[in-house]
C-alpha positions as protocol buffer text, in pm:
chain_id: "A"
residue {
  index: 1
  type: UNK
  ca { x: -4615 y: 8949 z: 507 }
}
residue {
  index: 2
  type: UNK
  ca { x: -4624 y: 8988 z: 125 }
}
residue {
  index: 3
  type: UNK
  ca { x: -4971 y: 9053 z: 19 }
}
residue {
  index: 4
  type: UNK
  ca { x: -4940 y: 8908 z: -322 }
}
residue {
  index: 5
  type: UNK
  ca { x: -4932 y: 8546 z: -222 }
}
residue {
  index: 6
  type: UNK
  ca { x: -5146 y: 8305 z: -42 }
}
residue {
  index: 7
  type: UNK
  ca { x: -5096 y: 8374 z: 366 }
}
residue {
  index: 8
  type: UNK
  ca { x: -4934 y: 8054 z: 394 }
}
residue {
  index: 9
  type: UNK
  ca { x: -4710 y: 8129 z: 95 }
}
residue {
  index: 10
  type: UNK
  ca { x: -4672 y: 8479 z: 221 }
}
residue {
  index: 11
  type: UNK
  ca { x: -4535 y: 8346 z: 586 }
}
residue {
  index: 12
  type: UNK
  ca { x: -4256 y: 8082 z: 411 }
}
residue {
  index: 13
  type: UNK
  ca { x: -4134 y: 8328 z: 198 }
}
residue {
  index: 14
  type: UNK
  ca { x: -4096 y: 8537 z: 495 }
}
residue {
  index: 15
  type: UNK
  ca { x: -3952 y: 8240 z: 691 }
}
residue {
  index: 16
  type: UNK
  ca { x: -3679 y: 8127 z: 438 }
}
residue {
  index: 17
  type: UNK
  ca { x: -3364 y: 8269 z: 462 }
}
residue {
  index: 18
  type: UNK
  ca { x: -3211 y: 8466 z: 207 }
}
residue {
  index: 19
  type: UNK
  ca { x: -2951 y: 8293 z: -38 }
}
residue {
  index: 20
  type: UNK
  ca { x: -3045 y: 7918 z: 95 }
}
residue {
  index: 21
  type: UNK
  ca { x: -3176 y: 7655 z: -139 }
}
residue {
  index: 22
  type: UNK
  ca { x: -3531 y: 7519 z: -153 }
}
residue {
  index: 23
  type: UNK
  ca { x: -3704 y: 7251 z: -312 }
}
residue {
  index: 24
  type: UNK
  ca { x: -4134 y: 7320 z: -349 }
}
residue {
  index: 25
  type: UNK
  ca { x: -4248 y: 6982 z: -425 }
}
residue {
  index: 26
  type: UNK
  ca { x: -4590 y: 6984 z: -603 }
}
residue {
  index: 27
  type: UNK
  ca { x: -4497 y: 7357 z: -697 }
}
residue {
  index: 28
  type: UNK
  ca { x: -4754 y: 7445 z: -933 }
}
residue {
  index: 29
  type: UNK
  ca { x: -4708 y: 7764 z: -1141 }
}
residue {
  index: 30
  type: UNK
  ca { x: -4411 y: 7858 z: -962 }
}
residue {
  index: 31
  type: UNK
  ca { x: -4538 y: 8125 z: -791 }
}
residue {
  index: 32
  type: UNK
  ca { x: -4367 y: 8117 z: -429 }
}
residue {
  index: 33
  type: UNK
  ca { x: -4056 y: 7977 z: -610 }
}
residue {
  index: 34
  type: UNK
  ca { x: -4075 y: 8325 z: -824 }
}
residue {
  index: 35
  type: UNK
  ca { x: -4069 y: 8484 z: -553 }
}
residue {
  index: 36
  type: UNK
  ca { x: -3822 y: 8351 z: -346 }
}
residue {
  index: 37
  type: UNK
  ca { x: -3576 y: 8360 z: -617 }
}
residue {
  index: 38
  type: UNK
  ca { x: -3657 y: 8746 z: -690 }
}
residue {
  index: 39
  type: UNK
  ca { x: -3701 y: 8841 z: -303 }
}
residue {
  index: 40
  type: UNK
  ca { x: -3476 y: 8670 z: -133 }
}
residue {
  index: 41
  type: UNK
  ca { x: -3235 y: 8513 z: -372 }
}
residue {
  index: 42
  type: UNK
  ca { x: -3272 y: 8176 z: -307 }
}
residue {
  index: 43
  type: UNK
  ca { x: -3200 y: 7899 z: -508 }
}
residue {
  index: 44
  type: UNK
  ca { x: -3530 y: 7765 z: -595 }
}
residue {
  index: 45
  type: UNK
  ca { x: -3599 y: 7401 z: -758 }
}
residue {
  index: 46
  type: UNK
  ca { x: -3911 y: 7242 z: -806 }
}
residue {
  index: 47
  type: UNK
  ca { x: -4121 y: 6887 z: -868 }
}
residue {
  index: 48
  type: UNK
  ca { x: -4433 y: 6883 z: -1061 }
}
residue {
  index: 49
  type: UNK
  ca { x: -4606 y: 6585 z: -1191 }
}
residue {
  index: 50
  type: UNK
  ca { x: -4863 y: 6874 z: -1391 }
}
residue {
  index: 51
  type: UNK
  ca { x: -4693 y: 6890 z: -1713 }
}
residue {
  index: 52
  type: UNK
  ca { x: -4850 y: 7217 z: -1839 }
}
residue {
  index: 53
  type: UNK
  ca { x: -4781 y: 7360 z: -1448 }
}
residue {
  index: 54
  type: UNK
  ca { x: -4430 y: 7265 z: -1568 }
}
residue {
  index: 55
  type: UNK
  ca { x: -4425 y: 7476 z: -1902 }
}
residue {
  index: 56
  type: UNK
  ca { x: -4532 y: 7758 z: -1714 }
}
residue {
  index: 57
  type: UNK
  ca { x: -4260 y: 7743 z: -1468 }
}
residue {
  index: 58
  type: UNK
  ca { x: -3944 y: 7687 z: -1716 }
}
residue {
  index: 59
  type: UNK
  ca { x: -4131 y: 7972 z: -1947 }
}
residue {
  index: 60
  type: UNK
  ca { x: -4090 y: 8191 z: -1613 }
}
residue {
  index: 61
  type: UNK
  ca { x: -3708 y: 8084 z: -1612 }
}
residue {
  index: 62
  type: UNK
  ca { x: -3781 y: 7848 z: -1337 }
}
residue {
  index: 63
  type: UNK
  ca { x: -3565 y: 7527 z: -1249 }
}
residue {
  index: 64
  type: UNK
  ca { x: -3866 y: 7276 z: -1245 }
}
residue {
  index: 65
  type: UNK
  ca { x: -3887 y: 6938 z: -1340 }
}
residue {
  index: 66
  type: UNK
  ca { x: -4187 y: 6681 z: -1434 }
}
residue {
  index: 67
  type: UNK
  ca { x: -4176 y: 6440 z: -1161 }
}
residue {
  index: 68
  type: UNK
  ca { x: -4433 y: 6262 z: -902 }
}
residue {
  index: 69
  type: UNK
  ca { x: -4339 y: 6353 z: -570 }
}
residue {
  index: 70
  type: UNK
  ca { x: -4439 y: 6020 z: -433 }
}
residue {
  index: 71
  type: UNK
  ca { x: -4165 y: 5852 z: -563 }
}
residue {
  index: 72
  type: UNK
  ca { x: -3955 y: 6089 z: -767 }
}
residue {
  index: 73
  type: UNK
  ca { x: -3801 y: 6209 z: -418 }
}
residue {
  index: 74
  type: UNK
  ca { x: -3576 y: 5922 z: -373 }
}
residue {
  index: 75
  type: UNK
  ca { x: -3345 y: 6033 z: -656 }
}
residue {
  index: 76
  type: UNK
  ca { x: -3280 y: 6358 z: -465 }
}
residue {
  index: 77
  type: UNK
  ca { x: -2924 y: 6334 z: -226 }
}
residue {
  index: 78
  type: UNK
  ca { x: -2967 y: 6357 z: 168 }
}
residue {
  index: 79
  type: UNK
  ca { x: -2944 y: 6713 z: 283 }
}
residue {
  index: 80
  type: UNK
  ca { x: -2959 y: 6903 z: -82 }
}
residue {
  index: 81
  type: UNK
  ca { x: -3157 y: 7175 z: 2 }
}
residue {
  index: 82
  type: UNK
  ca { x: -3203 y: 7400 z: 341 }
}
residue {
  index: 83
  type: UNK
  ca { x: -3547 y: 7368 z: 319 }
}
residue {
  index: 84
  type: UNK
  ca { x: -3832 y: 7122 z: 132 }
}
residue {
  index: 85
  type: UNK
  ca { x: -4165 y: 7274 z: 81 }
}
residue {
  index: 86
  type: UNK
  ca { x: -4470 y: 7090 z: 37 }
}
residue {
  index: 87
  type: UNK
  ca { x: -4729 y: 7348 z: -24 }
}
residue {
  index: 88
  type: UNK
  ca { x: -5125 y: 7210 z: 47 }
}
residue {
  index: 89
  type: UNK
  ca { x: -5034 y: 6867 z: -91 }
}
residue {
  index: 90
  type: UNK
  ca { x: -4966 y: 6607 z: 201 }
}
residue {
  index: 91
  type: UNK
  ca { x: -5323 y: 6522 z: 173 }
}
residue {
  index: 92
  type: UNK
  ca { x: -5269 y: 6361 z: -166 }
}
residue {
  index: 93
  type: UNK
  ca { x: -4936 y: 6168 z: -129 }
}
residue {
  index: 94
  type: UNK
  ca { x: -4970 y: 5795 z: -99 }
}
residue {
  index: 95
  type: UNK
  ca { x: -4813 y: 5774 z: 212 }
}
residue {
  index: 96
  type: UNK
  ca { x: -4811 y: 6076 z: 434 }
}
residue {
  index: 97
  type: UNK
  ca { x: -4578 y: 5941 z: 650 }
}
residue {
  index: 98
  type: UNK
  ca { x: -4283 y: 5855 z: 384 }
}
residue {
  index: 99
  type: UNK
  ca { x: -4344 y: 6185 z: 217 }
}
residue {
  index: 100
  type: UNK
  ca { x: -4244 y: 6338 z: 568 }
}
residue {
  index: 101
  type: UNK
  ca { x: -3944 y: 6140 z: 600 }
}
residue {
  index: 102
  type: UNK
  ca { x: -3859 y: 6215 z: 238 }
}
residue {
  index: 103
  type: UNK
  ca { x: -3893 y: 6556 z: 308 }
}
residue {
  index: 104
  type: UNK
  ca { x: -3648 y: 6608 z: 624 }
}
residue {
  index: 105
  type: UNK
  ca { x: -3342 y: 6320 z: 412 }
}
residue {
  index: 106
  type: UNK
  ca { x: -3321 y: 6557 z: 148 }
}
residue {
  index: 107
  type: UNK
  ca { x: -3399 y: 6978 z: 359 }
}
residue {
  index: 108
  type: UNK
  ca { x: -3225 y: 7011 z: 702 }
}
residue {
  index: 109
  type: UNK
  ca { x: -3598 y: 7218 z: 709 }
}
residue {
  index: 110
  type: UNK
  ca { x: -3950 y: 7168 z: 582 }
}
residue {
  index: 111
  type: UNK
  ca { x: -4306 y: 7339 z: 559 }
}
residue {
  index: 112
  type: UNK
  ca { x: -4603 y: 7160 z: 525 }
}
residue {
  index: 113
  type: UNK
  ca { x: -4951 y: 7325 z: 489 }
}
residue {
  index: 114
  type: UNK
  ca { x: -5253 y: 7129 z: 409 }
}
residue {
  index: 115
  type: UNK
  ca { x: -5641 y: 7214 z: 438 }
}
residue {
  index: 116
  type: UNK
  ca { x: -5786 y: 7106 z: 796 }
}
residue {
  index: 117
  type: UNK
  ca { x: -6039 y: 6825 z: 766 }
}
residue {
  index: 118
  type: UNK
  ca { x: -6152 y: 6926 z: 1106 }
}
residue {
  index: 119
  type: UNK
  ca { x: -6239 y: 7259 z: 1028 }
}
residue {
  index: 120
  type: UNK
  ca { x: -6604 y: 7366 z: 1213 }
}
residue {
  index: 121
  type: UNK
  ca { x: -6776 y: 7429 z: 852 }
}
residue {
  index: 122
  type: UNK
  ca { x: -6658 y: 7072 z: 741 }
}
residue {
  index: 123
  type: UNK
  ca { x: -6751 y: 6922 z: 1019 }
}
residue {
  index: 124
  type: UNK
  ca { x: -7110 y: 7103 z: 1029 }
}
residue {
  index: 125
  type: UNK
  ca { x: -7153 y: 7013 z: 617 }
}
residue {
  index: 126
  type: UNK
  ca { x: -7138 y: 6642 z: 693 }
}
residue {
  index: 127
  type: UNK
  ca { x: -7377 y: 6666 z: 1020 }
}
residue {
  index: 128
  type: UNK
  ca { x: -7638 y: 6858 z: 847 }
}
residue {
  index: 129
  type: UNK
  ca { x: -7599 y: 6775 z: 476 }
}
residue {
  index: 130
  type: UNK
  ca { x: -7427 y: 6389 z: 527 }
}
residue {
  index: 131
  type: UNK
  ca { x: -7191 y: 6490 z: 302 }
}
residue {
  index: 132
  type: UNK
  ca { x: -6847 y: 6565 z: 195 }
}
residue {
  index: 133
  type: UNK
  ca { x: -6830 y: 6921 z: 165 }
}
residue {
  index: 134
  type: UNK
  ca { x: -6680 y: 7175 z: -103 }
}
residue {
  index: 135
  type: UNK
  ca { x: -6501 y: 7447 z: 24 }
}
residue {
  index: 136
  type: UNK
  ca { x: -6277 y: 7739 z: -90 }
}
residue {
  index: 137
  type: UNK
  ca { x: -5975 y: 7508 z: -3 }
}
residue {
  index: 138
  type: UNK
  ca { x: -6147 y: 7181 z: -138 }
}
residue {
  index: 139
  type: UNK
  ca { x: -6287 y: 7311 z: -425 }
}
residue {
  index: 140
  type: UNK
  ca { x: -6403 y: 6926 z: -605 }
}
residue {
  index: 141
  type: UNK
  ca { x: -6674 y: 6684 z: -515 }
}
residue {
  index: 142
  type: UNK
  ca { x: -6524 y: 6344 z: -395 }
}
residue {
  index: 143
  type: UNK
  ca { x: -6541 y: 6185 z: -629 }
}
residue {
  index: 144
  type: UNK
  ca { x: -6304 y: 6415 z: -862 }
}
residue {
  index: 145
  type: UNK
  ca { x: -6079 y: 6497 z: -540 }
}
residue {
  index: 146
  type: UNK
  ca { x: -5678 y: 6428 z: -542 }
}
residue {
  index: 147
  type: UNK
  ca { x: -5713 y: 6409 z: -159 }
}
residue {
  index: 148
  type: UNK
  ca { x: -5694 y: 6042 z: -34 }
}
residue {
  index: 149
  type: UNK
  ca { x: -5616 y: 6149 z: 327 }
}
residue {
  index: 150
  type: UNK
  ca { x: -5832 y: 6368 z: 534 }
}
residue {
  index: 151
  type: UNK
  ca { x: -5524 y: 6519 z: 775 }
}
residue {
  index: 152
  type: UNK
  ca { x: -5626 y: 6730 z: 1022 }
}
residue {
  index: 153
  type: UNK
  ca { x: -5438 y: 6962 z: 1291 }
}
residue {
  index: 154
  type: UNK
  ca { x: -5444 y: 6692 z: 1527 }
}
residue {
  index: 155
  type: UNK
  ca { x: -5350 y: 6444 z: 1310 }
}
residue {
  index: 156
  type: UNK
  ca { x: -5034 y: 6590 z: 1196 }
}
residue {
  index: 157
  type: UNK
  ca { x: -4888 y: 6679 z: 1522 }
}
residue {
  index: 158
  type: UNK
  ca { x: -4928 y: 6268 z: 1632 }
}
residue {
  index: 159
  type: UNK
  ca { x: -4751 y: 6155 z: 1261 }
}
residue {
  index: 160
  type: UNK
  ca { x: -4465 y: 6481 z: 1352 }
}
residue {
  index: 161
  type: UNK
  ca { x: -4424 y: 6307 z: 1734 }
}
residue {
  index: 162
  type: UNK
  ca { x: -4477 y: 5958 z: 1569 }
}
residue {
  index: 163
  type: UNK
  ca { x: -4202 y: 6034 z: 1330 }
}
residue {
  index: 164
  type: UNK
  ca { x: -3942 y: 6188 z: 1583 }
}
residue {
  index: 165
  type: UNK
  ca { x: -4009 y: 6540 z: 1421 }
}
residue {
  index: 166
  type: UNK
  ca { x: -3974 y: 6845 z: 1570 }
}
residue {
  index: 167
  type: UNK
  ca { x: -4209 y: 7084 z: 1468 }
}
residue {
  index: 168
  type: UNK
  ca { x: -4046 y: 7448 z: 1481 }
}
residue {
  index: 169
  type: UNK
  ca { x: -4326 y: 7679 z: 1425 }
}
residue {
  index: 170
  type: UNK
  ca { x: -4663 y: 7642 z: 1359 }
}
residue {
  index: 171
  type: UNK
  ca { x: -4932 y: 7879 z: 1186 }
}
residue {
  index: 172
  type: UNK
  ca { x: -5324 y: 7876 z: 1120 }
}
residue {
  index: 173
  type: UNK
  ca { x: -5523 y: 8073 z: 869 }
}
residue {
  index: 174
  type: UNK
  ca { x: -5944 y: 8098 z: 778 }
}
residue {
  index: 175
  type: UNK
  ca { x: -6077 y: 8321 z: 588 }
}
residue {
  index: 176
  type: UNK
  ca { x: -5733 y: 8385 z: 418 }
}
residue {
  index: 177
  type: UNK
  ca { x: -5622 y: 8536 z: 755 }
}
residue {
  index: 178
  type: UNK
  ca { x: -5386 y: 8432 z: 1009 }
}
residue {
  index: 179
  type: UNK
  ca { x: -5569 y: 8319 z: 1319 }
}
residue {
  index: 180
  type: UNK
  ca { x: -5446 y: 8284 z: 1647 }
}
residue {
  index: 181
  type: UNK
  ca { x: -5336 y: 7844 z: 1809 }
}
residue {
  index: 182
  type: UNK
  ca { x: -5640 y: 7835 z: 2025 }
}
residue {
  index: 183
  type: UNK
  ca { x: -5863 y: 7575 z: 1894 }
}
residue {
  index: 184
  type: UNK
  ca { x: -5701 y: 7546 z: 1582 }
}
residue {
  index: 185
  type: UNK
  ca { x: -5795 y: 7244 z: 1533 }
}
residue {
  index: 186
  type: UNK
  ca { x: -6180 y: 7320 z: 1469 }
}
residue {
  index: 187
  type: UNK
  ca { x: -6138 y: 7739 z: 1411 }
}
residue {
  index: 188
  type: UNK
  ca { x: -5896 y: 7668 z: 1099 }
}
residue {
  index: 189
  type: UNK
  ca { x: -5932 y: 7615 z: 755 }
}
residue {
  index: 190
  type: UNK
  ca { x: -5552 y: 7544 z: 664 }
}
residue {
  index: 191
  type: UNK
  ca { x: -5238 y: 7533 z: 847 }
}
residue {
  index: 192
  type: UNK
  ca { x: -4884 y: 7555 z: 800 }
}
residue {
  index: 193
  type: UNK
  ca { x: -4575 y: 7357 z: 1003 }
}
residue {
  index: 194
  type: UNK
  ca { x: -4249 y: 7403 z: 1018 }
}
residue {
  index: 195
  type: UNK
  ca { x: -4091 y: 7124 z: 1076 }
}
residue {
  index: 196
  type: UNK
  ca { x: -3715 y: 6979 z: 1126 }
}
residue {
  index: 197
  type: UNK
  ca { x: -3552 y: 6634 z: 1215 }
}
residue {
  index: 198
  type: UNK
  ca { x: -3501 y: 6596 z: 1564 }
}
residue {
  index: 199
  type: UNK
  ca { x: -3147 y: 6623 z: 1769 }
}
residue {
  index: 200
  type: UNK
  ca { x: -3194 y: 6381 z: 1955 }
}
């Protein structure tokens, strides 16, 4: 795993095969698209609705474009990429569930990480404090927070079997280290899925 990135950045980069084409939706600086193109060759195109994230990106010779992920998907053709990344952001889309769908029309692939709601040391803030906690991976009070949907582990393996979604692999990290499945849903901070449509 490369050291350099996030773990859950670290693990798609190892996951994506070499010479396929990507799309990182809500890619931010660029960073795992950087590295994807450099390391594995891929051909790496992002959606950012930050404007300055943008700037960064194109300065870095990136193929990024200004767009809000929400509804900026649509203009994308069915099956354009091998894979469609959406990097700790499902929490903030309007609609999880279209988002999902929107990823798997337009990658045969996707992976989806997002902080777990569920996590023990969120769950223990708002039993002993009463309230919504700031973490490492939630950094913001509430009331300045893009989230609008508190996913957790549990949660987003009922929306991939409500969908019809297969999910492919599946990959848990606190503490910025990989942990192992067993009670992920309270033991992790953030987790990663790798999801694809069904064939059935």
């Amino acid at each position: 795993m490369t050291s350099a990135l996030r773990p859950d950045l670290a693990v798609i980069l190892d996951h994506v095969e070499p010479g396929s084409r990507a799309l990182d939706v809500g890619c931010g600086d660029g960073v795992l698209m950087a590295a994807l193109r450099d390391q594995k060759h891929v051909d790496a195109r992002g959606i950012e609705i930050d404007g300055a994230c943008v700037e960064r990106c194109v300065a870095r010779g990136l193929s990024v474009v200004q767009g809000d992920a929400d509804r900026d998907l649509s203009f994308y053709p069915d099956g354009a990429f091998d894979y469609a990344i959406l990097s700790q952001t499902l929490q903030t889309a309007e609609r999880p569930d279209r988002m999902m769908q929107e990823l798997l029309r337009v990658g045969r692939r996707a992976f989806v990480s997002f902080p777990n709601f569920a996590y023990w040391r969120m769950r223990w803030a708002l039993l002993s404090r009463g309230r919504m906690p700031v973490t490492r991976h939630l950094p913001v009070t509430w009331y300045e927070t893009q989230n609008i949907h508190h996913v957790t582990v549990k949660d987003f393996e009922a929306l991939a079997d409500d969908l019809g979604v297969q999910i492919a692999n599946r990959w848990f990290f606190t503490n910025e280290r990989e942990i192992g499945e067993g009670g992920a849903n309270w033991r992790a901070e953030y987790a990663l899925f790798e999801v694809e449509r069904s064939s059935v």
